[in-house]
N, CA, C and O of each residue as an XYZ file, in Angstrom:
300
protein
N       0.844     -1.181      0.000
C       0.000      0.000      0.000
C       0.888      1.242      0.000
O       1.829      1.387      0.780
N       0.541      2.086     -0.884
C       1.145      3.336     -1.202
C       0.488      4.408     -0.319
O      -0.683      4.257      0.029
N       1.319      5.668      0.121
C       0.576      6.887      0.640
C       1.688      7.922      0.643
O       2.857      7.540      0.594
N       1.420      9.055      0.692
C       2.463     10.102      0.973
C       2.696     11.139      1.969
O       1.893     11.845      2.578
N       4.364     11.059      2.016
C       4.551     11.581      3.334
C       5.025     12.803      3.107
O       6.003     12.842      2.361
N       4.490     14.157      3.667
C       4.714     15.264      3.116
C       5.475     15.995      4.375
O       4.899     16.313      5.416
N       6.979     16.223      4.082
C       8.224     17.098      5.236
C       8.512     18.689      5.330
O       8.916     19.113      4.247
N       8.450     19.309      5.953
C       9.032     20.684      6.126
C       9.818     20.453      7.485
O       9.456     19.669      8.362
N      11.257     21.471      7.536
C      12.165     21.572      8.435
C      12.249     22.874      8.502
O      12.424     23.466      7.437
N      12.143     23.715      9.841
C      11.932     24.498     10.190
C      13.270     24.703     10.919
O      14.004     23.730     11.091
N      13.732     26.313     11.491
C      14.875     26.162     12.134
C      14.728     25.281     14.025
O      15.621     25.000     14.825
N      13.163     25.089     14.112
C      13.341     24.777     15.481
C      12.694     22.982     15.650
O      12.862     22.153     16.545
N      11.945     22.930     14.377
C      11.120     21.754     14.407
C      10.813     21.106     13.027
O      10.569     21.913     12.131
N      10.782     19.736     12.690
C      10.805     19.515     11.836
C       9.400     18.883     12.314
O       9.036     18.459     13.411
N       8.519     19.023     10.615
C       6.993     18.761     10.999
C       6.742     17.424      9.656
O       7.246     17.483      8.535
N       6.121     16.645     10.014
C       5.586     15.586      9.086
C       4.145     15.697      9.081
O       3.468     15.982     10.069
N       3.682     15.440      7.842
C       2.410     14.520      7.765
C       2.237     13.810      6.782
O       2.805     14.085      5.725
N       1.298     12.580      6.916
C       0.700     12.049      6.051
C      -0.763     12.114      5.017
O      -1.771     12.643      5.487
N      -0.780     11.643      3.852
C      -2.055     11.522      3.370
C      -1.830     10.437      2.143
O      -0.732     10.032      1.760
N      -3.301     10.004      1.537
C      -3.622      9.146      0.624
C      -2.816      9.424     -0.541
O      -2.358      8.514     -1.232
N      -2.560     11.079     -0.868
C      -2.107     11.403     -1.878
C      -1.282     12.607     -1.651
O      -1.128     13.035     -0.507
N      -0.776     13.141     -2.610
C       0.826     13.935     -2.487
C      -0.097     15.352     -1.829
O       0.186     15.918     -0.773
N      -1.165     15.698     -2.691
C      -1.736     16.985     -1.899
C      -2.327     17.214     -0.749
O      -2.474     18.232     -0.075
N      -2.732     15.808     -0.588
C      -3.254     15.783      1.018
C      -2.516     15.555      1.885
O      -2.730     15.811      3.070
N      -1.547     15.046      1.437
C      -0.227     15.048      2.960
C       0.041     16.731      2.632
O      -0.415     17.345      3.596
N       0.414     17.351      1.975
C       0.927     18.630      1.962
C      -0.414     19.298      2.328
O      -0.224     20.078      3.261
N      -1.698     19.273      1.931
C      -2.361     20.043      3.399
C      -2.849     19.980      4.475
O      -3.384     20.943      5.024
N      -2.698     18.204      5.240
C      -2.743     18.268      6.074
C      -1.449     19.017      6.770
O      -1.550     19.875      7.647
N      -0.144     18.499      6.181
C       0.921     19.461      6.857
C       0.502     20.818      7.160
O       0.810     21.367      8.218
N      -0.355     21.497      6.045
C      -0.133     23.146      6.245
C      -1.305     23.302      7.064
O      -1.803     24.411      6.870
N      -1.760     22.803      7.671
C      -3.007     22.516      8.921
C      -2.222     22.666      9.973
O      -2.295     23.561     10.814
N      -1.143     21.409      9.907
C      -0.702     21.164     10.885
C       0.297     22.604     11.478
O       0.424     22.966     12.648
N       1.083     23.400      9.885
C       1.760     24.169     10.142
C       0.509     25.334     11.271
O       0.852     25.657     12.408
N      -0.608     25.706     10.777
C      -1.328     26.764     11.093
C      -1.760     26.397     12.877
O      -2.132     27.276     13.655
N      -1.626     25.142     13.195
C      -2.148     24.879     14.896
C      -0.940     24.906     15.715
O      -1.060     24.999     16.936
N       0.420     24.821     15.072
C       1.602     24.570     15.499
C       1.276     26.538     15.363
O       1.323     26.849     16.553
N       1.118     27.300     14.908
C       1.204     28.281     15.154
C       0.533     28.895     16.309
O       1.099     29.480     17.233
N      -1.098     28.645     16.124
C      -1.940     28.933     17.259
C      -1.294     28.307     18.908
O      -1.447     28.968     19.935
N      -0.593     26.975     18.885
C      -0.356     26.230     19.893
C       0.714     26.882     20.772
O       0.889     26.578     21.951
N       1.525     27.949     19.997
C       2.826     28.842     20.526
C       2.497     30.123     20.235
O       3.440     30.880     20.004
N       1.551     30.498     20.195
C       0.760     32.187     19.699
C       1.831     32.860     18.962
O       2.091     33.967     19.432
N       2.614     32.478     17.821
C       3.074     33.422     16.871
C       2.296     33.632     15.376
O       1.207     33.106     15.148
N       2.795     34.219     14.692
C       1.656     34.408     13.597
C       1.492     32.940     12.541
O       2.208     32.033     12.116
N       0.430     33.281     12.478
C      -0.200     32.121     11.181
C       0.255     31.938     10.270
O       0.151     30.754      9.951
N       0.835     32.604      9.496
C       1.627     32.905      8.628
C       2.713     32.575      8.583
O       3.175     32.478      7.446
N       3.609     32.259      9.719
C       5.365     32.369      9.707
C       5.717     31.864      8.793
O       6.657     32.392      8.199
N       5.083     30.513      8.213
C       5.989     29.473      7.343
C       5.772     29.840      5.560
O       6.340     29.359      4.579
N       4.921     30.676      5.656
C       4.599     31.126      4.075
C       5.756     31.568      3.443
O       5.921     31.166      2.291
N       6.687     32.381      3.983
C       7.694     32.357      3.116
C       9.179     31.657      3.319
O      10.229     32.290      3.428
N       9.073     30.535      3.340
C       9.481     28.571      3.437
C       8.504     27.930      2.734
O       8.766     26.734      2.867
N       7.387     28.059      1.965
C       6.688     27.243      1.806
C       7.209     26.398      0.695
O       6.822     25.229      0.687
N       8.040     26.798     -0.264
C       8.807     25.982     -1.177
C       9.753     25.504     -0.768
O      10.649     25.409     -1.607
N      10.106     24.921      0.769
C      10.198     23.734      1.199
C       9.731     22.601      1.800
O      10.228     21.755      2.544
N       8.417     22.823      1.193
C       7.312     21.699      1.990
C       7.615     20.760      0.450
O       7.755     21.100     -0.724
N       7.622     19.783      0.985
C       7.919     18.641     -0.277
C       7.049     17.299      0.371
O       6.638     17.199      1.527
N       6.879     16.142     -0.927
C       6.368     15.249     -0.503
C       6.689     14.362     -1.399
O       7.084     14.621     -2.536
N       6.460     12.779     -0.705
C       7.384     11.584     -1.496
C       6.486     10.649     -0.948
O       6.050     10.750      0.198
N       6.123      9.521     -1.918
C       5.589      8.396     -2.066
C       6.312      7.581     -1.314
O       7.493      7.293     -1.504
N       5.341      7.049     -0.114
C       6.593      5.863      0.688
C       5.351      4.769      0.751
O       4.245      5.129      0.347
N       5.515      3.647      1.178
C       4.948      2.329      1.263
C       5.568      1.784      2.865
O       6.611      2.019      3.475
N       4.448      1.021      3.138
C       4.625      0.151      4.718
C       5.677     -0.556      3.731
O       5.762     -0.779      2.523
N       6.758     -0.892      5.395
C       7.441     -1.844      5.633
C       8.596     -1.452      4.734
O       9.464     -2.317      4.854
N       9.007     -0.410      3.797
C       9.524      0.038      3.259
C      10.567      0.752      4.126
O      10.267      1.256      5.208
N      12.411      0.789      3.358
C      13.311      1.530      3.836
C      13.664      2.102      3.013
O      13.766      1.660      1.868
N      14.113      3.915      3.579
C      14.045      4.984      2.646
C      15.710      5.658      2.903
O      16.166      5.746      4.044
N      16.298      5.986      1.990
C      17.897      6.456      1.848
C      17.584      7.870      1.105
O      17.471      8.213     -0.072
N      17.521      8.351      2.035
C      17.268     10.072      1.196
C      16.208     10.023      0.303
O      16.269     10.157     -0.919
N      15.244      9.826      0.983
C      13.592      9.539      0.129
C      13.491      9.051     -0.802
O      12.535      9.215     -1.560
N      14.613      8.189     -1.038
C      14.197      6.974     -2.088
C      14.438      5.397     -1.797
O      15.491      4.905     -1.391
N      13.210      4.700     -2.100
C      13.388      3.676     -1.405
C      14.870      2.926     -2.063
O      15.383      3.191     -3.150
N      15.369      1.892     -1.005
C      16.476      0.908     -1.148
C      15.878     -0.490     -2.001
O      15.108     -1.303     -1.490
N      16.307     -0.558     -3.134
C      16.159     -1.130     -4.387
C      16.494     -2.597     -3.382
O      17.038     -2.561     -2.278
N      16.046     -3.752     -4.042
C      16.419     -5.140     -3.333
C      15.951     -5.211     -2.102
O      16.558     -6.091     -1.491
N      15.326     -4.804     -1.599
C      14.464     -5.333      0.062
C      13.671     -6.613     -0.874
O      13.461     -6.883     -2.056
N      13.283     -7.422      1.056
C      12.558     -8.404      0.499
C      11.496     -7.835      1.401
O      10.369     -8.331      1.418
């Protein structure tokens, strides 16, 4: 089973999420970015200009990943 895991690294926290598909992990992330804001009362906004480092990559259960690409030959 396929799904995608969508990363941003921040200078204090690095944030993950998941979804079914590449856009829904990237907005649940930017959900996640906007409560991670409310949760420390700075602005809503902070990460908008970083946002072209929110990225996302196709990973699979049971799967091992070497710089977000899986390792060729697993069993």
């Amino acid at each position: 089973m396929k799904f995608y895991q969508a990363k941003f690294d921040s200078y204090n926290f690095m944030f993950t999420a998941f979804g079914e598909t590449k856009a829904k992990a990237i907005k649940t992330l930017k959900l996640g970015l906007i409560q991670h804001s409310r949760d420390y009362g700075i602005d809503r906004d902070w990460w908008k200009d970083y946002e072209n480092d929110i990225y996302a990559i196709e990973v699979g259960f049971n799967g091992c990943y070497r710089d977000n690409e899986a390792i060729l030959g697993q069993l």
